[in-house]
C-alpha positions in Angstrom: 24.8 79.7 56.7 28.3 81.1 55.8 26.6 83.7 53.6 24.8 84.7 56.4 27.6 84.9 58.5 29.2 87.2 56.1 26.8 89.5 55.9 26.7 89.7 59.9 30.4 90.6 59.5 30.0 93.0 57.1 27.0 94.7 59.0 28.8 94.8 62.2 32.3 96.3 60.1 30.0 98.7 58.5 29.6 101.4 61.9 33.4 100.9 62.4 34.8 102.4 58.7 32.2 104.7 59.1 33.1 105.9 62.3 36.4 105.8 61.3 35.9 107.6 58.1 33.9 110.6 60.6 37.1 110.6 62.5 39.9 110.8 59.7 37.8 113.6 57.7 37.4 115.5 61.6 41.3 115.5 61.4 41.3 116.5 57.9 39.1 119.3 58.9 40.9 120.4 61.8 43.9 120.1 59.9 42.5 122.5 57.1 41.0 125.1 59.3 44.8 125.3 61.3 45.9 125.6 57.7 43.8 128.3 57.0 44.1 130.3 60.5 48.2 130.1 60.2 47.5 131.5 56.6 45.7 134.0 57.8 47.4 135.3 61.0 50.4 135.0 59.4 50.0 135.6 56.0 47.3 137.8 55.3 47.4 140.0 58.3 50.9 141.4 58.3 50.4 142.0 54.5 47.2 144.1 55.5 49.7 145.8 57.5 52.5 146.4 55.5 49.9 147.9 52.8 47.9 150.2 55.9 51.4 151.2 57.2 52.4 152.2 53.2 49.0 154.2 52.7 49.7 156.3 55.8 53.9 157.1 55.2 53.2 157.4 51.6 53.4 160.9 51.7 56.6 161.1 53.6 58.5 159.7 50.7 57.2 161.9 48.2 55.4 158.8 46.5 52.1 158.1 45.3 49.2 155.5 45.5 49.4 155.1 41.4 53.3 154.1 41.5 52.6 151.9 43.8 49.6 150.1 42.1 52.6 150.4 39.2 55.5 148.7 41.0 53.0 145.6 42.2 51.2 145.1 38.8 55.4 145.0 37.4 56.2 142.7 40.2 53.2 141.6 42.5 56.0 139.1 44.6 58.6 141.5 45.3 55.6 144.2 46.3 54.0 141.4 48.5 57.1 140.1 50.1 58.2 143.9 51.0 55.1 144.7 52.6 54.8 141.2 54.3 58.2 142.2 55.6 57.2 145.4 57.1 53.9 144.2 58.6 55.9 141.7 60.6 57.7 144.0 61.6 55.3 146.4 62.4 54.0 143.6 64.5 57.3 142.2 66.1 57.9 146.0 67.5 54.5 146.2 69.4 55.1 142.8 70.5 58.0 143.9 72.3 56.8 147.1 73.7 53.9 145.3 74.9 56.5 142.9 76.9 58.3 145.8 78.0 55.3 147.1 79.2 54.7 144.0 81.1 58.4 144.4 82.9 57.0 147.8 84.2 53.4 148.0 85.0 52.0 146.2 88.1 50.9 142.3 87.5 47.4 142.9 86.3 47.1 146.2 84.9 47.5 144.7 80.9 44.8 142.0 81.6 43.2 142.4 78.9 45.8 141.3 77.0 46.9 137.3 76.4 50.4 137.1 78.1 52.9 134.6 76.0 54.6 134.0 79.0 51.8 132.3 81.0 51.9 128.6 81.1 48.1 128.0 80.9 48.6 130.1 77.3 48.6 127.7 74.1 48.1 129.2 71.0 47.9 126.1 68.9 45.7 124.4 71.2 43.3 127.4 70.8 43.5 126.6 67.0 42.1 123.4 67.6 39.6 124.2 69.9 38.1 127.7 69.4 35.1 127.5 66.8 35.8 129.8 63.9 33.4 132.9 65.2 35.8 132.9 67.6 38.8 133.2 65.9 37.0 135.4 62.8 35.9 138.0 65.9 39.8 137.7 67.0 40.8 138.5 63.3 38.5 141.0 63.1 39.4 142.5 66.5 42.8 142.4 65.7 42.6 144.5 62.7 40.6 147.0 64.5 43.3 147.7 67.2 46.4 147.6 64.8 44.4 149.6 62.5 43.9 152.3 64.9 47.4 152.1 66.2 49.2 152.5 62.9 46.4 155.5 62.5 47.6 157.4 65.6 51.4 156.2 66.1 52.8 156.6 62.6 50.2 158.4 60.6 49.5 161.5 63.1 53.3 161.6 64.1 53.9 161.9 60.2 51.3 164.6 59.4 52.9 166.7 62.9 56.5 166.1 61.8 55.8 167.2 58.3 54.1 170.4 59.4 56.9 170.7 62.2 60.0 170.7 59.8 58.6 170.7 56.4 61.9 170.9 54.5 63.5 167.9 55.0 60.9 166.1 53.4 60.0 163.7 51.0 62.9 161.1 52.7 65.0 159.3 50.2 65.6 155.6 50.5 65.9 154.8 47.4 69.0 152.5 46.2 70.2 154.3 43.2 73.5 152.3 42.8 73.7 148.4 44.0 77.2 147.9 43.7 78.1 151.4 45.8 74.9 151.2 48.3 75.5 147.5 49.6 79.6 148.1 51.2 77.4 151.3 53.3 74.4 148.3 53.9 77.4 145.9 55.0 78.6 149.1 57.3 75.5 149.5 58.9 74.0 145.7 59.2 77.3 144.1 60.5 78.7 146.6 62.4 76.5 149.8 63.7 73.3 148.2 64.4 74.8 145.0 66.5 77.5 147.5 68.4 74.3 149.4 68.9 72.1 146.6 70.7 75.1 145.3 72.3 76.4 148.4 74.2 73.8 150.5 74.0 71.7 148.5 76.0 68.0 149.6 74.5 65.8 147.5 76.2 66.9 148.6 79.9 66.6 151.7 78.4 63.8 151.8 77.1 62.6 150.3 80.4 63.8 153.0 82.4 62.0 155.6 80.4 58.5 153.5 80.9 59.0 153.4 84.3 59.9 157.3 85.0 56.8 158.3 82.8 54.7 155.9 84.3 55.8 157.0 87.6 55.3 160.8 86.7 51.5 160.2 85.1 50.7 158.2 87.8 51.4 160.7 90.5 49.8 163.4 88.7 46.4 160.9 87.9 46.8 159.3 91.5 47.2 156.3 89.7 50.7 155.6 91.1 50.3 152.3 93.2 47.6 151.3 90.5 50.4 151.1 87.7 53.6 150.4 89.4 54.3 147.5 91.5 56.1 148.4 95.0 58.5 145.9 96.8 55.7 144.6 98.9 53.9 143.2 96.2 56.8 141.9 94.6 57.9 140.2 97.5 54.3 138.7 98.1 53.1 137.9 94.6 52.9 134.1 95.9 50.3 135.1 98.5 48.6 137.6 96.1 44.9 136.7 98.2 46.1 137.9 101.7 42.9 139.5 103.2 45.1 142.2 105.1 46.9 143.2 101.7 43.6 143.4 100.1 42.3 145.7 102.4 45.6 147.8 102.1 45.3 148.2 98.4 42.1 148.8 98.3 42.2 151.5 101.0 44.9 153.1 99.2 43.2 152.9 96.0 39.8 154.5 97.3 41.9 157.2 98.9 43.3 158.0 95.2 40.4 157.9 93.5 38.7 160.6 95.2 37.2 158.9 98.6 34.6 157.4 96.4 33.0 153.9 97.6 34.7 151.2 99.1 33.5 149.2 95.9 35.1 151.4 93.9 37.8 151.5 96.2 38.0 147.6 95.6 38.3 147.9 91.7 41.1 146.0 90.1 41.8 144.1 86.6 41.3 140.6 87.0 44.0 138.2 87.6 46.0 140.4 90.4 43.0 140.2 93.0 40.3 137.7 93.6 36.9 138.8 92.0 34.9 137.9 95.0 37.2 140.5 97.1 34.8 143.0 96.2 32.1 141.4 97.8 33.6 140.5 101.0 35.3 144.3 100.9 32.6 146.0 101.7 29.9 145.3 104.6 27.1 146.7 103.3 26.0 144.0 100.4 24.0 146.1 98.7 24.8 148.8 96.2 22.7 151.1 94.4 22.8 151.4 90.7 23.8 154.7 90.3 26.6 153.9 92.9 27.8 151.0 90.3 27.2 153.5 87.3 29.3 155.8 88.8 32.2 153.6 89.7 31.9 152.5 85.5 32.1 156.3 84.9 34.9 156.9 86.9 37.0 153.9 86.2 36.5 154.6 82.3 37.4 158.8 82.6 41.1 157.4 84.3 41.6 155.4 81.8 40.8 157.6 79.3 42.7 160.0 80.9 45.7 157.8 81.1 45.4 156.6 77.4 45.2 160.1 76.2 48.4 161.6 77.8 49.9 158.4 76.8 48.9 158.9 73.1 49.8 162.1 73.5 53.3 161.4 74.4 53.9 158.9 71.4 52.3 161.4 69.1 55.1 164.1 70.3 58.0 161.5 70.6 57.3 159.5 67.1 57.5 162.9 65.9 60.8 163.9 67.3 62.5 160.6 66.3 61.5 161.1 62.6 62.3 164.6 62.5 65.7 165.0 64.8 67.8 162.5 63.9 67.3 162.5 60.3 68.0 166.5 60.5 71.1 166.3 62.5 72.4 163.1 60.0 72.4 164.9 56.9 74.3 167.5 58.8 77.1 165.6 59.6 76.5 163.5 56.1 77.1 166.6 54.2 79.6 167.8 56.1 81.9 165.1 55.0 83.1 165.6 51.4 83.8 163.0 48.5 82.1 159.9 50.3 82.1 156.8 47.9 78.3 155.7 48.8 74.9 158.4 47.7 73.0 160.1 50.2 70.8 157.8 51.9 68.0 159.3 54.7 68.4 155.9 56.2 72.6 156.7 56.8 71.6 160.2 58.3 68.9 158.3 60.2 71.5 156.2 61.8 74.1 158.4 62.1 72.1 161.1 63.9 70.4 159.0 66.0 74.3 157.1 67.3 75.0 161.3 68.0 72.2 161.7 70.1 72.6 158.7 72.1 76.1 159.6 72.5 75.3 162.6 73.7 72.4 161.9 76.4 74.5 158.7 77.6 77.5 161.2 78.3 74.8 163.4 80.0 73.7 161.2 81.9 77.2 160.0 83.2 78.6 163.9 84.0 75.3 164.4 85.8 75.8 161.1 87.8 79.1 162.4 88.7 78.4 166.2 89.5 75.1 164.9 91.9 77.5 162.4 93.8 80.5 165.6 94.5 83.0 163.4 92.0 84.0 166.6 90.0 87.6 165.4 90.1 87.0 161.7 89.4 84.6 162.9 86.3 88.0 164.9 85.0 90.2 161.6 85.3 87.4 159.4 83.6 87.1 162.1 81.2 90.5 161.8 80.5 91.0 158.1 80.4 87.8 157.5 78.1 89.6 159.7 75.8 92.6 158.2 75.3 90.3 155.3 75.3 88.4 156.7 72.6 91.5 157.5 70.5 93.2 153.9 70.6 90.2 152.3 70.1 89.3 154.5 67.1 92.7 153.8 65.5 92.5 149.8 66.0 89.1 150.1 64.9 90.0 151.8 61.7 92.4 149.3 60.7 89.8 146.6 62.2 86.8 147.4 60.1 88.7 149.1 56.8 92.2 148.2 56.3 91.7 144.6 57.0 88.5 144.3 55.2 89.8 146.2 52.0 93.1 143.7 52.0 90.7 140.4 52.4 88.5 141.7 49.6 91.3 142.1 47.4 92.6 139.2 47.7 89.4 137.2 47.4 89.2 139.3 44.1 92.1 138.1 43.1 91.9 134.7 43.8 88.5 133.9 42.5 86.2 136.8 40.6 89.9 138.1 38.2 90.6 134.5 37.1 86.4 133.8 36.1 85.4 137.1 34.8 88.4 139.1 33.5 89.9 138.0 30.0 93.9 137.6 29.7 94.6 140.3 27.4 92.6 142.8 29.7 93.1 144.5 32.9 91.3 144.2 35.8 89.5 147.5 37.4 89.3 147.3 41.3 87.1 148.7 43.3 87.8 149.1 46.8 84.5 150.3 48.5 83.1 146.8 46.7 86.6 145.2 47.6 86.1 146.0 51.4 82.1 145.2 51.8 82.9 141.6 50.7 86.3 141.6 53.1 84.4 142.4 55.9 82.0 139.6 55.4 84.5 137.1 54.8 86.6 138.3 58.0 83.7 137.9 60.5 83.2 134.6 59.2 86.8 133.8 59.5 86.8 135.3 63.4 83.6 134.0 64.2 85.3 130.5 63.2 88.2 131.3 65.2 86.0 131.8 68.5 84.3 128.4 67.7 88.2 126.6 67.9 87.4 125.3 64.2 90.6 124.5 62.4 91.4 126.0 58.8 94.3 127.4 57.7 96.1 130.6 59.3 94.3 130.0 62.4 95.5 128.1 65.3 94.2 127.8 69.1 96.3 131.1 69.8 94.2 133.3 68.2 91.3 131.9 69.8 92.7 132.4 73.2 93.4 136.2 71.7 90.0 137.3 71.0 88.6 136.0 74.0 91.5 138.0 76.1 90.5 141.2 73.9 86.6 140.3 74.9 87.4 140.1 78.5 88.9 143.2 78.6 86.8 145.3 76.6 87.0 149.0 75.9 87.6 150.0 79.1 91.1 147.7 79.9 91.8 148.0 76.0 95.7 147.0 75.6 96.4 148.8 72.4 99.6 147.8 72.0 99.5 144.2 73.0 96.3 144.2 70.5 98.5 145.5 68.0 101.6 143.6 68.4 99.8 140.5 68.9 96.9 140.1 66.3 96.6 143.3 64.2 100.2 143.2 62.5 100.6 139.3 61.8 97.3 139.5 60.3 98.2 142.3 58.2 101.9 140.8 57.7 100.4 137.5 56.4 97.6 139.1 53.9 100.5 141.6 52.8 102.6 138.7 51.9 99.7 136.8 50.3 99.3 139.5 47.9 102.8 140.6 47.7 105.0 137.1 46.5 102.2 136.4 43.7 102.6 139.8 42.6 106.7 139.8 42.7 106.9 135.9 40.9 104.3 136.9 38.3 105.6 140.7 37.4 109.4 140.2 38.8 110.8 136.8 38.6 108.7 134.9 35.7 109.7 137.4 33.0 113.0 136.8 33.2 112.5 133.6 31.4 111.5 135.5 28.0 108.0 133.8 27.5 105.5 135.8 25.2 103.6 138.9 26.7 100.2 136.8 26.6 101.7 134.3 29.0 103.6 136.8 31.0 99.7 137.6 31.6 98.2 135.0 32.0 101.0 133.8 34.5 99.7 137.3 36.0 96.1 136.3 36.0 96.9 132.9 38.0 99.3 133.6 40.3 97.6 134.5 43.3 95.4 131.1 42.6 98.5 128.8 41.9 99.8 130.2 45.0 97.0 129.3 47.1 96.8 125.6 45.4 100.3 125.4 46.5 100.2 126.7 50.1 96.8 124.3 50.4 98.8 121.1 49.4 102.0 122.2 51.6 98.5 122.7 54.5 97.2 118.7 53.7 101.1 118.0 53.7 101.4 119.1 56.8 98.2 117.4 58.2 98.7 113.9 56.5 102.1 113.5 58.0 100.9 114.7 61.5 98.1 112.1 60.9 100.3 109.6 59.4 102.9 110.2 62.8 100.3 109.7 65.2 98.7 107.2 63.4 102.5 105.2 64.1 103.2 106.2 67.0 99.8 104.8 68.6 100.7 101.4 66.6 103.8 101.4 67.9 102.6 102.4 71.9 100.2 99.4 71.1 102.5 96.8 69.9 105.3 97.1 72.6 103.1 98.9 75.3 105.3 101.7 75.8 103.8 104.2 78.5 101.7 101.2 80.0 102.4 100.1 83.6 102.9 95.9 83.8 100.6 94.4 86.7 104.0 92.9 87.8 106.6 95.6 87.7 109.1 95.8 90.8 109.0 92.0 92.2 112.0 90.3 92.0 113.1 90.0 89.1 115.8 87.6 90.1 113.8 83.9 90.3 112.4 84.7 87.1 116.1 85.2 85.3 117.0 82.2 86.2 113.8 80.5 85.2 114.4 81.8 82.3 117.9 80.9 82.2 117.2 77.5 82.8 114.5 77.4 79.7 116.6 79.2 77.1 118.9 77.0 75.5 122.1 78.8 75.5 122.9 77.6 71.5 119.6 78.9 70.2 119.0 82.2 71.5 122.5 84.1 72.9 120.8 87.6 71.6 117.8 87.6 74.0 119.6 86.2 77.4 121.7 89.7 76.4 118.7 91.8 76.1 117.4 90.3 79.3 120.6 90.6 80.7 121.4 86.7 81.8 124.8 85.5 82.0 125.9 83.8 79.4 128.8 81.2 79.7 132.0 81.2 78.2 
């Protein structure tokens, strides 16, 4: 009977393991085919990019397929990991035009196209669920579209701006020198491209530009209140099924399109208007075929008409900003002599195109002025952006160069001379190297100044200091405050950091007659005994504030000073002689003095 039993049991367990074996290796699966998608879409993809995007600027650089099938058989990771780089971002860029896109076309119009934003949108839920057809047509879809778009917006523009201005190419990006190319790297990463974004506002820019040219192509395709939203349907987007705005849009939509059908009159993407619209649009139900044919015909020639002068446009501007400011950098690059760093086309790039946005943004404000009659208020701002200009260039100057160059030095100094440079040799400084690791180290040091960190030189003054100087900004610059205030007791401490070593170890130590060997290494040293000195005089200074608070909160807890008694200001008199009458006058004469109680002769 218990055998029997048992194998009950283990019949009835049976169907459970197995169901929970199904269910693990589901997971498993699912798991695996995430894997694989990420991998993929993440992996894979933007390196097919990077290589497409290669293949079609190849020619731009003067470089060939064979080098580099070369440079990825001598180091397949670095060639992968550049071209994975690229790719994504290659991919990152259309991600963001397609948002701005999305700030200035009319809710609908970019349908077709999965919006990150929306809150019904999960991309790793449709991991999970979408069969892999679906995701393999995605994949495949994907590489059609990106395909084509690296085809007509970077390899077309290339091929016109080569046979616009063929003598400025092959481009050089080449880094012929590490040590000399990285300080100009530093210039440009930590200091051009974030003043850049932060001041040159691109993305409202950028915006702007959309919207005008949208706003032009749409009035000359009668596409206008297709495209662009107007402030009545941004003021009812919450009641985007109103029958009477319906009817308005779609009136004013069939008048634009030619005075065609009211059903074509009553086309729109999905997701701005209600599918079933069209139906109840139009009173007659019934629609012939060639009617429907022709609305297909018509829909698709706008649209191709709109895509084409759109293409069009990129074609002409990709080709301008490759051409333009690359010219006009290696203009003003060549024009200055001795420079420290090579000739870069990335530099020129930069530096032409900070000259031509100069230049328009300065435009662009004269002809603000001029159009509103303010010819005598443009002269004054004129003026005071000049002197503007001139202050902030000299603080600037000492800001990004004379600083930089001082902390570098003294970093060098401190820890690469003692490590690297024997006793009985010299050290060989170079500045350009010198100020690139300077700079670094000083926007670390003020970026832990703005976070009220402590470390030494650096107090909550300084703090309070840059934020005053980023309140004001360029416009209510206070040189002179900025210069009394932070620039010279930055440079006064740093020039005394690297002074006194300097006088002990050449000035005051060979006066005691030691050998020349430790007269240098006393040289070599210096700088770092200094620095273990000034830190231990720092945690001297720190223990015995400790150590003083630490006694004066012992001794506030101990005799409660700065505490209010529950019984302070009753009379005080019952309780002296209470106390008076407890004391015995033998034992005790020092407290009845403290509380001040007679004592008898």
């Amino acid at each position: 009977m218990g055998r029997f039993y048992g194998i009950t049991l283990i019949a009835e367990t049976i169907p459970s393991l197995f169901r929970q074996f199904l269910a693990a290796m589901r997971h498993l699966m699912t798991m695996i085919k995430v894997a694989f998608l990420l991998v993929v879409e993440l992996g894979v993809f933007p390196l097919m990019c990077g290589w497409w995007l290669d293949v079609c600027t190849i020619r731009m650089f003067g470089k060939s397929i064979g080098q580099r099938v070369d440079f990825f058989s001598v180091s397949p990771l670095a060639s992968s990991l550049i071209h994975w780089v690229v790719g994504i971002a290659y991919m990152l860029q259309i991600s963001i035009f397609v948002s701005l896109l999305r700030g200035v076309l009319r809710n609908g119009v970019l349908y077709f196209l999965r919006d990150p934003a929306d809150p019904n949108y999960n991309p790793f839920r449709d991991l999970i669920d979408d069969p892999m057809y679906k995701h393999a047509r995605r994949v495949l879809l994907s590489v059609a579209v990106y395909g084509s778009l690296i085809v007509m917006l970077v390899f077309l523009p290339v091929k016109l701006a080569m046979q616009m201005a063929p003598s400025i190419f092959p481009l050089d990006i080449s880094v012929s020198d590490p040590f000399t190319e990285i300080p100009a790297d530093m210039l440009l990463f930590q200091i051009c491209i974030p003043f850049a974004v932060e001041h040159f506002k691109l993305r409202a820019t950028i915006k702007a530009l959309l919207y005008y040219w949208f706003t032009a192509v749409g009035w000359a395709l009668g596409l206008t209140n297709y495209l662009l939203p107007r402030p009545e349907d941004i003021a009812g987007q919450g009641n985007e099924n109103d029958p009477a705005r319906l009817d308005r849009i779609h009136a004013q939509l069939g008048g634009q399109l030619g005075g065609q059908h009211r059903a074509v009159a009553g086309y729109l993407p999905p997701g701005e208007l209600n599918q079933a619209s069209l139906a109840e649009e139009d009173n007659d139900d019934e629609q012939s075929d060639s009617e429907i044919k022709t609305f297909v015909k018509l829909i698709t020639y706008v649209h191709g008409k709109l895509l084409l002068v759109a293409w069009m446009t990129l074609l002409i501007f990709n080709s301008a900003i490759i051409v333009l400011p690359v010219s006009l950098g290696r203009v003003l690059f060549n024009a200055v002599p001795l420079l420290p760093i090579a000739y870069n086309d990335i530099y020129a790039f930069v530096i032409g195109s900070y000259v031509i946005w100069t230049a328009l943004a300065g435009i662009r404000y004269c002809i603000d002025q001029i159009t509103t009659r303010r010819a005598t208020v443009l002269l004054v701002q004129i003026w005071i952006w000049c002197s503007i200009v001139v202050k902030s260039s000299v603080l600037l100057s000492i800001w990004i160069f004379v600083i930089p160059v001082l902390i570098g030095l003294l970093f060098e100094l401190l820890v690469i001379v003692p490590m690297r440079v024997a006793v009985d040799e010299s050290p060989v400084f170079l500045l350009y190297q010198d100020w690139a690791l300077g700079l670094v180290v000083f926007k670390i040091w003020t970026r832990l100044a703005m976070l009220d960190h402590v470390i030494p030189l650096m107090d909550d003054s300084w703090r309070v200091k840059f934020e005053r100087v980023r309140e004001d900004g360029f416009s209510r610059l206070q040189a002179f405050w900025v210069l009394r205030e932070i620039v010279i007791p930055i440079i006064i401490k740093l020039l005394t950091a690297l002074c006194v070593p300097y006088v002990l170890a050449r000035g005051v130590f060979p006066v005691f007659g030691y050998p020349l060997v430790v007269n240098s290494a006393v040289y070599r040293f210096a700088w770092l005994g200094c620095l273990g000195l000034s830190f231990l005089c720092f945690c001297a200074k720190r223990f015995h504030v400790w150590f003083t608070n630490l006694h004066n909160s012992i001794r506030d807890d101990r005799y409660l000073i700065g505490r209010r008694l529950h019984n302070f200001g009753e009379d005080n008199t019952q309780r002296e002689v209470e106390t008076a009458n407890v004391l015995d006058p033998d034992t005790d004469v020092g407290l009845r003095h403290r509380q001040n109680i007679p004592v008898e002769g």
